[in-house]
C-alpha positions as a Python dict, from the first residue, in 0.01 Angstrom:
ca = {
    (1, 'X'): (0, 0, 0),
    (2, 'X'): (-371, 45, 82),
    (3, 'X'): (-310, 417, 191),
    (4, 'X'): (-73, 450, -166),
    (5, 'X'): (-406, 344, -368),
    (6, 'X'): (-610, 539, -178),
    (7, 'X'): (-405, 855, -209),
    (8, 'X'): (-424, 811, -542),
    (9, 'X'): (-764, 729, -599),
    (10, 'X'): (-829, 1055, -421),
    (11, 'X'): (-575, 1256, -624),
    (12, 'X'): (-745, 1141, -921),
    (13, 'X'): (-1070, 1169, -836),
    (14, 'X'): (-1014, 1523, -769),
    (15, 'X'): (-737, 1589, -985),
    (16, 'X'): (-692, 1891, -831),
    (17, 'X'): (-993, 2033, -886),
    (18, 'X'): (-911, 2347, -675),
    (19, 'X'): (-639, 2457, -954),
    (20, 'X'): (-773, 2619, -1276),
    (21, 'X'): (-462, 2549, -1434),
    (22, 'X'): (-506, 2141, -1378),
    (23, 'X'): (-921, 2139, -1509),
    (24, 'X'): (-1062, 2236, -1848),
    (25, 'X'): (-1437, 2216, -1953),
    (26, 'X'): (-1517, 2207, -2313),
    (27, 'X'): (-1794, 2072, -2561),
    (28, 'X'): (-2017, 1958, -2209),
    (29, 'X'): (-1673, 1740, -2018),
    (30, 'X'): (-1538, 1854, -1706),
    (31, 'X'): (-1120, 1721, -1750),
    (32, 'X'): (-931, 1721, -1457),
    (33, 'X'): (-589, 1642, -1481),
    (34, 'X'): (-230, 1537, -1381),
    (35, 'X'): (34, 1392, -1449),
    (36, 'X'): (280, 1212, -1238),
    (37, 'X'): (646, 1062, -1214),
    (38, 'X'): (630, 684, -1373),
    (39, 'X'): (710, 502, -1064),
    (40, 'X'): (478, 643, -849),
    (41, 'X'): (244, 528, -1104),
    (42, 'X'): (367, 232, -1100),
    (43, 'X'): (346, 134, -750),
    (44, 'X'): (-3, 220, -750),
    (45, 'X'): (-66, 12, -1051),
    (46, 'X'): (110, -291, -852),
    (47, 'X'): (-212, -270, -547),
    (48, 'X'): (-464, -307, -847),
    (49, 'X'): (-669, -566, -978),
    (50, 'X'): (-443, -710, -1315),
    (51, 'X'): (-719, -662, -1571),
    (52, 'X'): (-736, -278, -1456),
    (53, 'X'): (-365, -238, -1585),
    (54, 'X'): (-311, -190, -1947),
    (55, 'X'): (-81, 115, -1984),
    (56, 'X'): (292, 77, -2121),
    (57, 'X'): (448, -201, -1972),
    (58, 'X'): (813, -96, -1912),
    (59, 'X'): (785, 325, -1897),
    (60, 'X'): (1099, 475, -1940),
    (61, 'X'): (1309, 666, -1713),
    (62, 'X'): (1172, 990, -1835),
    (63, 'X'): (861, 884, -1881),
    (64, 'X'): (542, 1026, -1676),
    (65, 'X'): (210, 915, -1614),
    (66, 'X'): (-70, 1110, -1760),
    (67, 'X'): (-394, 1055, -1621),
    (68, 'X'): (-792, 1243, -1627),
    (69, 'X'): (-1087, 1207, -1440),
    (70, 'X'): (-1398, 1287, -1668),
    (71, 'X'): (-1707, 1426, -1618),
    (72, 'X'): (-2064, 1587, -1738),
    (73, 'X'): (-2001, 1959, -1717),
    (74, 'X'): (-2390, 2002, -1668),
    (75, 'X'): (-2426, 1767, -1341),
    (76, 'X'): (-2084, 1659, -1233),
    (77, 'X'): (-2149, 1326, -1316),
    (78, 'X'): (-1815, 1070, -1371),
    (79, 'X'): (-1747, 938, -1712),
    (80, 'X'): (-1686, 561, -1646),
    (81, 'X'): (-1705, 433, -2010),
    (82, 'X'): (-1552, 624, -2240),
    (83, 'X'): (-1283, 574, -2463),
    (84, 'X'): (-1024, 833, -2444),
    (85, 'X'): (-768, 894, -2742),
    (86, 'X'): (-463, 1086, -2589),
    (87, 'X'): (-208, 1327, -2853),
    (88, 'X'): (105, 1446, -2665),
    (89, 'X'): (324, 1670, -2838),
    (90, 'X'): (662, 1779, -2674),
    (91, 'X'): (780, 2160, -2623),
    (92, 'X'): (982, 2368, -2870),
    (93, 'X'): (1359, 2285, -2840),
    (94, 'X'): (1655, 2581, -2882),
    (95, 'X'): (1594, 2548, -3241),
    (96, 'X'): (1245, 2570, -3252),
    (97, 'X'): (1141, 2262, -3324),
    (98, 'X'): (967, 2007, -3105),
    (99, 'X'): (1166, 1767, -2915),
    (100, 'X'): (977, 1445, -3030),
    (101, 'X'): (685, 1366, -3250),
    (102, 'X'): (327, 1381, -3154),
    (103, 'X'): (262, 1050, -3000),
    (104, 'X'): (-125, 922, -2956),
    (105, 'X'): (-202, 647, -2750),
    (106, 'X'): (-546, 521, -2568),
    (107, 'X'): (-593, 610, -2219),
    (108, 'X'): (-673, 312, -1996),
    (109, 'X'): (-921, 303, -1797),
    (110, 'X'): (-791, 224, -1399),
    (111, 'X'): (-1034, 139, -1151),
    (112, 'X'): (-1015, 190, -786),
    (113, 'X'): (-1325, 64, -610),
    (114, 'X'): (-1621, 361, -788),
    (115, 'X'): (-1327, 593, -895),
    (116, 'X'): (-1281, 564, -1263),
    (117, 'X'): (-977, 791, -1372),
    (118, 'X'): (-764, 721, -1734),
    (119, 'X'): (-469, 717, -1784),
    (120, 'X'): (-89, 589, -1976),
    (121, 'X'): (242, 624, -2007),
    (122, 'X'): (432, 904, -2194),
    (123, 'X'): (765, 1039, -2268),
    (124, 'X'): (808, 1397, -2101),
    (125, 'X'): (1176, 1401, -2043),
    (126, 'X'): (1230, 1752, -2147),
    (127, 'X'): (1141, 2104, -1972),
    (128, 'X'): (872, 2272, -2100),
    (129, 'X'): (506, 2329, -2212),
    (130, 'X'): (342, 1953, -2323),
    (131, 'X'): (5, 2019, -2543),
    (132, 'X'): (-186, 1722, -2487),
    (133, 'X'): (-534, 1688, -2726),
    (134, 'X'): (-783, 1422, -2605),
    (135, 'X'): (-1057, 1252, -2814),
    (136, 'X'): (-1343, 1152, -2570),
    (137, 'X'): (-1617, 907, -2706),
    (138, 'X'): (-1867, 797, -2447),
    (139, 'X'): (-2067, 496, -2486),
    (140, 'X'): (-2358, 515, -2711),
    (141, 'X'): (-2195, 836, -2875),
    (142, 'X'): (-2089, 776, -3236),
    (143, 'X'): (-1859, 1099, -3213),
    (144, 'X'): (-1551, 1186, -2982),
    (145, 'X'): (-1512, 1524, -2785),
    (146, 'X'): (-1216, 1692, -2871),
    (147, 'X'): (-1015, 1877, -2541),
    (148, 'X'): (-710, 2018, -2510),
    (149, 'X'): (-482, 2157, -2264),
    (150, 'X'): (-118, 2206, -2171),
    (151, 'X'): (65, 2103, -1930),
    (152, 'X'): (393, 2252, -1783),
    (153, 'X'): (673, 2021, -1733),
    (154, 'X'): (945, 2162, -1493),
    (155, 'X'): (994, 1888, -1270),
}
């Protein structure tokens, strides 16, 4: 389990920083993200401390777990209290329309010993491009960063 959290931890923390397509720097935040089947979210959730948890209880079987490490674009410094708003809207279905509503929920913050990463629960159970918008507001800031990105779900 210890080597589980700490694979995580480590994914997170980097978020696979190498990838262009998985990091996005806007308005002064570095965003690295990914996003990851429920369960294996789960079982990392499981090794942590029980006030750290805080995302969606019960995910569902198509759910995924979105998560971001933040930081200051200017010094790579890690965002470890901010409130992040997360918008998920699903990809275009053979009509044209989106597959599900725009669903907005807060990002919790997880904790794994200095690592701060944030993260919850969505519904991705459909192929396709995800646009995700995040509303960052860091402590003593009285207005949220908005960043956005997509994210390609082929599993």
């Amino acid at each position: 389990m210890a080597s589980l959290i700490s694979l995580f931890a480590a994914t997170t923390a980097a978020a696979y920083a190498d990838e262009p397509t998985q990091s996005v720097t806007e308005s002064g935040l570095k965003v690295h993200y990914g996003v990851m089947p429920a369960t294996k979210a789960q079982m990392v959730e499981r090794g942590t401390d029980a006030s750290q948890k805080g995302a969606d209880a019960k995910p569902g079987l198509s759910s995924y777990h979105l998560v971001v490490a933040l930081f200051r674009s200017s010094t790579d410094e890690r965002i470890k209290d901010a409130t992040v708003l997360a918008t998920v809207k699903g990809p275009k279905g053979p009509k044209g329309n989106a597959h599900s509503r725009p669903v907005t929920k807060q990002l919790r913050p997880l904790v794994i010993g200095d690592t701060v990463t944030y993260g919850n629960f969505f519904d991705m159970g459909w192929r396709g491009v995800y646009h995700v918008s995040l509303a960052v507001t860091q402590k003593n800031e009285s207005k949220p960063v908005k960043v956005s990105f997509d994210v390609d779900q082929q599993f």
